[in-house]
C-alpha positions in Angstrom: -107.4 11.7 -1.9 -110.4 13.6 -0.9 -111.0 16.0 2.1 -112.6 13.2 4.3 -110.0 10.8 3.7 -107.4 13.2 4.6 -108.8 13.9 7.8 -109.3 10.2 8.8 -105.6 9.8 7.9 -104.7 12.4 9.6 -107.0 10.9 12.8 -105.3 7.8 12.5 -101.8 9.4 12.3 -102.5 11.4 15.7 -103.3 8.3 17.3 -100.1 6.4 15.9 -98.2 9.7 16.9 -100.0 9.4 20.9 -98.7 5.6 21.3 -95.5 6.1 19.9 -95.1 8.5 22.7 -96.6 6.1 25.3 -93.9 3.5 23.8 -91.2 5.4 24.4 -92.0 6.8 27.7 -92.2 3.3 28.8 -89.6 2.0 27.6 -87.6 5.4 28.3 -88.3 4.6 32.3 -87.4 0.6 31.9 -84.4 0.0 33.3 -83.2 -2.4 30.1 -84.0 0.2 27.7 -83.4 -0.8 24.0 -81.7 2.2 22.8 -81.8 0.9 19.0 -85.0 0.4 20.0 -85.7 3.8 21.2 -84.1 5.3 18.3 -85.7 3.9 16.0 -89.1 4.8 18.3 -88.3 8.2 18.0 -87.9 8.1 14.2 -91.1 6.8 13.3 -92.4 9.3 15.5 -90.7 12.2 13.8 -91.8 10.5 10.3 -95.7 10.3 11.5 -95.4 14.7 13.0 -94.1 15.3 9.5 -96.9 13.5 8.3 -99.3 15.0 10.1 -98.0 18.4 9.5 -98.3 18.1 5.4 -101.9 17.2 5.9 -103.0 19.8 8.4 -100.7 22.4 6.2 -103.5 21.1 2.7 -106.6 21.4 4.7 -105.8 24.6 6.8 -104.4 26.7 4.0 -102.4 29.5 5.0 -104.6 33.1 5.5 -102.4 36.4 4.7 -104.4 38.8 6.4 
């Protein structure tokens, strides 16, 4: 995967990460909350941030100064 491509995945991976969090806010504040739902909400969420982390972690490389 080359450096563009990484940070168009990782684009796309922010905005997956942003309406996750819109998803469960709304459905966090309906009164006939899902919680399997919710869970499972909060998962993918936690799958995309580790995502996201790897690829920022390859294209910012750690500096020990």
């Amino acid at each position: 995967m080359t450096e563009d491509e990484m940070r168009k995945q990782l684009e796309m991976l922010r905005v997956e990460h942003r309406d996750l969090h819109a998803a469960i806010d709304a459905l966090s504040e309906s009164n006939a909350a899902d919680q399997m739902q919710l869970a499972r909400l909060k998962r993918r969420k936690l799958k995309v941030k580790d995502q996201m982390a790897l690829i920022e972690d390859f294209l910012i490389p750690d500096i020990i100064a």
